[in-house]
PyMOL commands that place a pseudoatom at each C-alpha (Angstrom):
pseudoatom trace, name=CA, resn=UNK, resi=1, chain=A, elem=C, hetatm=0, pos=[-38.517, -68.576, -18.529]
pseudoatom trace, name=CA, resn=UNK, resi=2, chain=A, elem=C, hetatm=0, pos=[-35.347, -66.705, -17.109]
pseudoatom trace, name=CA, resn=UNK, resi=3, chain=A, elem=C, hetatm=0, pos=[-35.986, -63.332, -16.621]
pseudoatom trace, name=CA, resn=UNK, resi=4, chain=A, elem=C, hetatm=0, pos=[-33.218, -60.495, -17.335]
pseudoatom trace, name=CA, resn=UNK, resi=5, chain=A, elem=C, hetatm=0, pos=[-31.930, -58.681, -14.638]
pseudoatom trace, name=CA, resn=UNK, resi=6, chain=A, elem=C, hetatm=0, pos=[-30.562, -55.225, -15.188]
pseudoatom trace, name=CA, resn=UNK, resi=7, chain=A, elem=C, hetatm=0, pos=[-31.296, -51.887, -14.105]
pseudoatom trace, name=CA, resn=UNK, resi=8, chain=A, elem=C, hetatm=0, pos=[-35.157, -51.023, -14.954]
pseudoatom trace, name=CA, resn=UNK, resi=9, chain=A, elem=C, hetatm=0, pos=[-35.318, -47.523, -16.631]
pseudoatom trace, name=CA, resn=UNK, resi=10, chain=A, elem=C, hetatm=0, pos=[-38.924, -46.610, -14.601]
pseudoatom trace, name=CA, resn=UNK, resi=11, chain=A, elem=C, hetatm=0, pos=[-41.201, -47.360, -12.492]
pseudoatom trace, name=CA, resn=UNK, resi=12, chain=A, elem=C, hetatm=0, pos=[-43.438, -49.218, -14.666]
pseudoatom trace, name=CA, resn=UNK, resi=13, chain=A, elem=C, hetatm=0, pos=[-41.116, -51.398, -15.721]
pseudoatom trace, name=CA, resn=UNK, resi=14, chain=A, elem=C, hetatm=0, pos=[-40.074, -52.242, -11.916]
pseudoatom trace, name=CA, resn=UNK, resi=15, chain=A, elem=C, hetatm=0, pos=[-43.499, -52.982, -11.451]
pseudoatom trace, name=CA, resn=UNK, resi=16, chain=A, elem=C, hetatm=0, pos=[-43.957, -55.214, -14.085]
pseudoatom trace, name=CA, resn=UNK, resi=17, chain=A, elem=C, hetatm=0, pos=[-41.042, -57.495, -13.161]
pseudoatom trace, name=CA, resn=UNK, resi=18, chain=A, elem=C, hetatm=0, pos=[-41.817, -57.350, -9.628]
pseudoatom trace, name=CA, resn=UNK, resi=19, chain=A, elem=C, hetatm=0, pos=[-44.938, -58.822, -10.257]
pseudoatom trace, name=CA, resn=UNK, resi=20, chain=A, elem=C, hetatm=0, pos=[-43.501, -61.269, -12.856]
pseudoatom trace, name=CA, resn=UNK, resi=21, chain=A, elem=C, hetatm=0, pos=[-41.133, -62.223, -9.714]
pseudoatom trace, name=CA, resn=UNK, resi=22, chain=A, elem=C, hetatm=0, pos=[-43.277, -62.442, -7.160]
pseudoatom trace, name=CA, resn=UNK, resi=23, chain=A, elem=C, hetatm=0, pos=[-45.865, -64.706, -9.556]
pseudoatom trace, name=CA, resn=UNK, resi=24, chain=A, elem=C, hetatm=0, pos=[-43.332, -66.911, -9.828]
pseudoatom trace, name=CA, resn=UNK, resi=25, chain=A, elem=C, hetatm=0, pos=[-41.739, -66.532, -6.327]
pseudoatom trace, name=CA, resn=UNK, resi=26, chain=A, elem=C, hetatm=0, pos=[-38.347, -66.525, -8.004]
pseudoatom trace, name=CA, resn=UNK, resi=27, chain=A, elem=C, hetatm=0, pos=[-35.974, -65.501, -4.933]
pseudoatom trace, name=CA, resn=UNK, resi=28, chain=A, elem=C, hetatm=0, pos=[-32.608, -65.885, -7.152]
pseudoatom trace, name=CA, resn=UNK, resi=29, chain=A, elem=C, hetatm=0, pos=[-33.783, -63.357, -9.824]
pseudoatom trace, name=CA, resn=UNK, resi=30, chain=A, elem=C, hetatm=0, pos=[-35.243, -60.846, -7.322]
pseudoatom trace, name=CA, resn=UNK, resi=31, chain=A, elem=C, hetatm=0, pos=[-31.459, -60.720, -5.339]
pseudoatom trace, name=CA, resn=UNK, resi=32, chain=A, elem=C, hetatm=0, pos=[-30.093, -60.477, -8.890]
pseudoatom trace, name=CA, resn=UNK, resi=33, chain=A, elem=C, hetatm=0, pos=[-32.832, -57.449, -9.998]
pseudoatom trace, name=CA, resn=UNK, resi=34, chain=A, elem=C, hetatm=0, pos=[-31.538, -55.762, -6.661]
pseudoatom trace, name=CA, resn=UNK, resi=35, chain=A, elem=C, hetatm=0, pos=[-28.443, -56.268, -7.471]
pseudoatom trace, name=CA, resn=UNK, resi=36, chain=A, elem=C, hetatm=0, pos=[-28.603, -54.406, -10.066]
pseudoatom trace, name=CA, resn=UNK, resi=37, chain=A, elem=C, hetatm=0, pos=[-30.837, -51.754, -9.065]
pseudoatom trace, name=CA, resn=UNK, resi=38, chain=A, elem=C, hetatm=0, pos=[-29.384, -48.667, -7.011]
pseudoatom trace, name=CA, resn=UNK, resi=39, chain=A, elem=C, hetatm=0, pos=[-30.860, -48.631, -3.458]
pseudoatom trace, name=CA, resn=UNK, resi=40, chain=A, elem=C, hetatm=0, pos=[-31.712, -45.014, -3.501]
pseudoatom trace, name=CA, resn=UNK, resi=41, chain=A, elem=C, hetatm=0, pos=[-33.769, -45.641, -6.600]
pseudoatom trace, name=CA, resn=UNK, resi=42, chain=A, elem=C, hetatm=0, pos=[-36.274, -47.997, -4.831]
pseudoatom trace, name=CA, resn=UNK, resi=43, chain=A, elem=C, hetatm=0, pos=[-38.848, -45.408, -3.493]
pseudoatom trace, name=CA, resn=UNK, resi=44, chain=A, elem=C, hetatm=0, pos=[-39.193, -44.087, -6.743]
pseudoatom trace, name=CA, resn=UNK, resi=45, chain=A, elem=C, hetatm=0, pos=[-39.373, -47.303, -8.872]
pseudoatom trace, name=CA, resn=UNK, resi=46, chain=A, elem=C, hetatm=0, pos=[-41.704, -48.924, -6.163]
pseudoatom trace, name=CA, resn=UNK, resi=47, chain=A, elem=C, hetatm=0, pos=[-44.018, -45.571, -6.293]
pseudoatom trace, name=CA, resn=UNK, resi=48, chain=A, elem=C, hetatm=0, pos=[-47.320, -46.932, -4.313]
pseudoatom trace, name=CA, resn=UNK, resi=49, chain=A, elem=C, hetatm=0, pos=[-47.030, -50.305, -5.362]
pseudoatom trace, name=CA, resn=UNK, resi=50, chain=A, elem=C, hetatm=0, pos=[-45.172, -51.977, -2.151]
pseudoatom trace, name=CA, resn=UNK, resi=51, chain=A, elem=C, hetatm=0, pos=[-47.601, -54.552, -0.941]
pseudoatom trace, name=CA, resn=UNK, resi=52, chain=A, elem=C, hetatm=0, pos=[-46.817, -57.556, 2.213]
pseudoatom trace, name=CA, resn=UNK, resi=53, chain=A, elem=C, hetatm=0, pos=[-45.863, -60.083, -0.681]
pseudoatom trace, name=CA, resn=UNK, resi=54, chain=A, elem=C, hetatm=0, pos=[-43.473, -57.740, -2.573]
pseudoatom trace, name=CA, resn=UNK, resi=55, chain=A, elem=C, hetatm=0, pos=[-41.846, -56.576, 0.849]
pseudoatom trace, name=CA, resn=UNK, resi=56, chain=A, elem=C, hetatm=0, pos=[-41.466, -60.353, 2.079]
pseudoatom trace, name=CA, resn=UNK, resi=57, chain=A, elem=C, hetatm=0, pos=[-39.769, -61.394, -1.353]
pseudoatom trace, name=CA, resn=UNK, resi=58, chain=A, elem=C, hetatm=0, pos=[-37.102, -58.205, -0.779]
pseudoatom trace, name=CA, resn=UNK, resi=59, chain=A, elem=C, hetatm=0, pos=[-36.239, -59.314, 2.647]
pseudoatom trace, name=CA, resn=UNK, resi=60, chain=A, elem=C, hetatm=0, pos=[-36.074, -63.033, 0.901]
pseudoatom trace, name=CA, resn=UNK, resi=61, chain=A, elem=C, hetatm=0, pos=[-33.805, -62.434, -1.488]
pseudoatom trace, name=CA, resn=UNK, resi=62, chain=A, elem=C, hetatm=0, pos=[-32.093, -60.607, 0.670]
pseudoatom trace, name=CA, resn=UNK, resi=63, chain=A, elem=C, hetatm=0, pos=[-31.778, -62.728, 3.359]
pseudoatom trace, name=CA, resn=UNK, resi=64, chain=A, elem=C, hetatm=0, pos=[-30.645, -65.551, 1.151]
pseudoatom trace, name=CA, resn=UNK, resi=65, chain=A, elem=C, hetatm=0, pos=[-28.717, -64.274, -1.800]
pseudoatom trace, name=CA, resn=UNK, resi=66, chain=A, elem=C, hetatm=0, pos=[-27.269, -60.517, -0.632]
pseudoatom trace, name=CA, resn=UNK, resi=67, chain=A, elem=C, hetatm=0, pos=[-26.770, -60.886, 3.010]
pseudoatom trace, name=CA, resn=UNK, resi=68, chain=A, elem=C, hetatm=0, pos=[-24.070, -63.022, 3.128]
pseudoatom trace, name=CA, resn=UNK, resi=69, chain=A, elem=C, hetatm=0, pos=[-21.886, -61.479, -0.122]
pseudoatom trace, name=CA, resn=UNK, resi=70, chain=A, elem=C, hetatm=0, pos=[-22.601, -57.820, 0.919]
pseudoatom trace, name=CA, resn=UNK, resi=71, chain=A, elem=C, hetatm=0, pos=[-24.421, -57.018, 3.945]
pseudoatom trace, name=CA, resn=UNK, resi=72, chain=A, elem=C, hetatm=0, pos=[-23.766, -53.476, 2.959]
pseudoatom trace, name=CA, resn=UNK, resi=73, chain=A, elem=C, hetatm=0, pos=[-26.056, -53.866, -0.294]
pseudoatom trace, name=CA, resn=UNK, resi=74, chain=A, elem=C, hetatm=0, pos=[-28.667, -55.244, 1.806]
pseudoatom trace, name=CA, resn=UNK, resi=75, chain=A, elem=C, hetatm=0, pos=[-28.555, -53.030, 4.380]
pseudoatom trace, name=CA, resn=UNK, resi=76, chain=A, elem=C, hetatm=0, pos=[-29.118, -50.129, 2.012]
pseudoatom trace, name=CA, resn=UNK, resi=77, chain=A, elem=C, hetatm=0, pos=[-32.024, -51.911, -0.020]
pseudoatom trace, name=CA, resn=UNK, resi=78, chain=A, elem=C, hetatm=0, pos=[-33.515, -51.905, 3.348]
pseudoatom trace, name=CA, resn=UNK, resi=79, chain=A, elem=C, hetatm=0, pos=[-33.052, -48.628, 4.518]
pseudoatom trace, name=CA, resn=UNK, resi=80, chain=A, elem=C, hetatm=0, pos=[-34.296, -47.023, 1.191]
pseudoatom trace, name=CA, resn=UNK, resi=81, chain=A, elem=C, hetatm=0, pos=[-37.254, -49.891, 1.619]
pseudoatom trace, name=CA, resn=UNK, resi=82, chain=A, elem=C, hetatm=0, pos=[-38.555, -47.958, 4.385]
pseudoatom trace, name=CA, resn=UNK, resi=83, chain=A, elem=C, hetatm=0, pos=[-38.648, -44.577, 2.681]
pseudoatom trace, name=CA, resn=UNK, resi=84, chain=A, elem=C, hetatm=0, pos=[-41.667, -46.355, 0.007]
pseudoatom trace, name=CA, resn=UNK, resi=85, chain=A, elem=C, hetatm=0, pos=[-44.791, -45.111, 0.023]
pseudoatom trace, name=CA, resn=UNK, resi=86, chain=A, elem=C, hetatm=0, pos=[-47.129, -47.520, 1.936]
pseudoatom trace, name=CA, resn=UNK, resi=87, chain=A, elem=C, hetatm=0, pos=[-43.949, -48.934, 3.751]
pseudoatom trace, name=CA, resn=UNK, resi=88, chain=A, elem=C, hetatm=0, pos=[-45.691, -48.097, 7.195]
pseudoatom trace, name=CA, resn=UNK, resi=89, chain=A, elem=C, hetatm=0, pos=[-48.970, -49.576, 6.233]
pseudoatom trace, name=CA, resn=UNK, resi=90, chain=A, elem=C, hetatm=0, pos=[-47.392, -52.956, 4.574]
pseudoatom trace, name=CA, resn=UNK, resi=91, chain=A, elem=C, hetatm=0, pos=[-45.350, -53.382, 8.072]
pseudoatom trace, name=CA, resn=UNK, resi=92, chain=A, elem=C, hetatm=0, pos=[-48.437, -53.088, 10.161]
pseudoatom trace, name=CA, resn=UNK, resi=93, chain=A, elem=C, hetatm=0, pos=[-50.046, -55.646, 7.818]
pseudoatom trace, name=CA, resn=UNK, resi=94, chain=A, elem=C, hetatm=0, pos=[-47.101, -58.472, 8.130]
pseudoatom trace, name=CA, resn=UNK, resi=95, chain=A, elem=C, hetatm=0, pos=[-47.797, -61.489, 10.170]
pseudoatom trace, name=CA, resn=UNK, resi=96, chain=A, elem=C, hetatm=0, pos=[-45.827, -62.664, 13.394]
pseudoatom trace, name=CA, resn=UNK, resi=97, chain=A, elem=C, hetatm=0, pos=[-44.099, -65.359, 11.212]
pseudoatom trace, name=CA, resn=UNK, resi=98, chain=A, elem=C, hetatm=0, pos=[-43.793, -62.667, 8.262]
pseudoatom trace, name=CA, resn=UNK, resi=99, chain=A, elem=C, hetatm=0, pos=[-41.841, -60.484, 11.223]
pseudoatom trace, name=CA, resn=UNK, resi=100, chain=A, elem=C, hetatm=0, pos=[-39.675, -62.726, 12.888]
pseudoatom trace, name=CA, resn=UNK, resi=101, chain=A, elem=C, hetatm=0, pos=[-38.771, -63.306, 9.129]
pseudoatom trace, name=CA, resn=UNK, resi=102, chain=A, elem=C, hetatm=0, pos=[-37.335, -59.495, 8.912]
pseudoatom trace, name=CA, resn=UNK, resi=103, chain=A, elem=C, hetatm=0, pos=[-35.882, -59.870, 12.137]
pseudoatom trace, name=CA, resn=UNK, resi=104, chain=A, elem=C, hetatm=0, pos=[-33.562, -62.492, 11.087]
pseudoatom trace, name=CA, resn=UNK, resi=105, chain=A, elem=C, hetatm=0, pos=[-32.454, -60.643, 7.962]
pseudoatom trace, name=CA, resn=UNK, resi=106, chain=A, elem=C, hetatm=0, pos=[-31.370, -57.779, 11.352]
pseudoatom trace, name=CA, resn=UNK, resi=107, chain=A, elem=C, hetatm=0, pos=[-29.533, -60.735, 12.608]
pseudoatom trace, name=CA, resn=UNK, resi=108, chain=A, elem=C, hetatm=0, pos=[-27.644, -61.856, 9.560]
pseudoatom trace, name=CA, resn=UNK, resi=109, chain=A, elem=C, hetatm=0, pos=[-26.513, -58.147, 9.472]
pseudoatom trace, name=CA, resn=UNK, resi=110, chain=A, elem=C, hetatm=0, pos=[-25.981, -57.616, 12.759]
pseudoatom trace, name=CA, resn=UNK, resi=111, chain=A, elem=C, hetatm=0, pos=[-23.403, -60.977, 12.703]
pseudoatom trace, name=CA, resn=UNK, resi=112, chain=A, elem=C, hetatm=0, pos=[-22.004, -59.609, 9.667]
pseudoatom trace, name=CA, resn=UNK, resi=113, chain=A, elem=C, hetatm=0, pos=[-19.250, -56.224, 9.465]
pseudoatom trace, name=CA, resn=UNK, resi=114, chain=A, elem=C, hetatm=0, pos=[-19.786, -53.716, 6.976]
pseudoatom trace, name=CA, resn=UNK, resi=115, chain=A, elem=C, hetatm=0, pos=[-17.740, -50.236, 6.309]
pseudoatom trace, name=CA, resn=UNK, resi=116, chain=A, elem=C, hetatm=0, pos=[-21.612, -49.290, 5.544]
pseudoatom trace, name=CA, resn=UNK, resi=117, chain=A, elem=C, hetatm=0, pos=[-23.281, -49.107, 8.488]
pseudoatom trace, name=CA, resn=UNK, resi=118, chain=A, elem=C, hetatm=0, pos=[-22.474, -49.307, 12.329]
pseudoatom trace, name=CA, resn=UNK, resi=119, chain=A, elem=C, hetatm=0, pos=[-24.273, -50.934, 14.786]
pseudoatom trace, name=CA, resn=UNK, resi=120, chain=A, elem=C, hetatm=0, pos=[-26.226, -47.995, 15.652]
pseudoatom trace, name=CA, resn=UNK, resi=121, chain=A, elem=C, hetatm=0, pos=[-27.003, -47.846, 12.279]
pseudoatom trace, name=CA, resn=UNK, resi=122, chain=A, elem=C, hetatm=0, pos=[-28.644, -51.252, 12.219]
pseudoatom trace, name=CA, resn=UNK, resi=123, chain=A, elem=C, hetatm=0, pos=[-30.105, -50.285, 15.379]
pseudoatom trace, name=CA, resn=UNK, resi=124, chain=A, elem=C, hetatm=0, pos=[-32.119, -47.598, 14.210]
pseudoatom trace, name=CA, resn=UNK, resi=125, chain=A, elem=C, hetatm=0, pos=[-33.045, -49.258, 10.740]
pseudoatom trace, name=CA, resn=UNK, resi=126, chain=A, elem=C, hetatm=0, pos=[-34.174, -51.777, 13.398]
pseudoatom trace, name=CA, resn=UNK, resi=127, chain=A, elem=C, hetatm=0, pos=[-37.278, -49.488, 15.097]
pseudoatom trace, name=CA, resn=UNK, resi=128, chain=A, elem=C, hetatm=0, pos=[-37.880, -47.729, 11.863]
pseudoatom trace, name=CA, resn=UNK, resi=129, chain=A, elem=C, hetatm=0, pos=[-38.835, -51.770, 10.788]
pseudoatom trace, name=CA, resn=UNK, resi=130, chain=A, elem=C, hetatm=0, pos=[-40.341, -51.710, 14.110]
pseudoatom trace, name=CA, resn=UNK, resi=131, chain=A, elem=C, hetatm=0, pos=[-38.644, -54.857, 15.502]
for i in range(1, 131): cmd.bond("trace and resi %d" % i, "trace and resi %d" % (i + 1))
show_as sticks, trace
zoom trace
């Protein structure tokens, strides 16, 4: 079953498609849910609930389906990534593999050009993800 993607009104609702999505692993409906969902909005509409899997499935869909169309989108769903609660806790917890998997999202952005951020901007994003 397709699930809609459009603009969750709170954070409950986030939650419950995030776990729908990440159940079902669904990368293509995850870039299309953050697609639709305003960057600055993801601190509040993650609340507590960022775990390793969630975080992985962002940088995913990312990676795969926003990167390449607008680096600028990703770069802000990352930068408002790290402002989640537990964000420092879930990125001690990611594996080597898991990491190097972040790191190449850096890359993609790094190749790409974007009136959003400057490479000092993707620098700093950079240690913040501590890469």
């Amino acid at each position: 079953e397709k699930l809609r993607a459009s603009e969750p009104p709170n954070a409950y609702d986030f939650g419950q498609i995030i776990n729908a999505l990440n159940a079902s692993r669904d990368k293509a409906a995850c870039a299309d849910l953050l697609t639709t969902t305003d960057p600055k909005t993801l601190p509040v509409l993650l609340s507590n609930k960022l775990e390793g899997e969630i975080l992985l499935l962002f940088i995913q869909s990312l990676e795969h389906y926003i990167a390449g169309k607008d680096p600028g989108l990703a770069y802000r769903h990352l930068f408002y990534l790290s402002k989640a609660k537990r964000f420092k806790v879930v990125l001690a917890l990611l594996s080597k593999n898991e990491k190097e998997e972040v790191q190449h999202l850096f890359d993609l952005l790094t190749e790409s050009q974007s009136d959003h951020y400057s490479v000092e901007d993707l620098e700093s994003l950079k240690k913040v993800y501590e890469l």
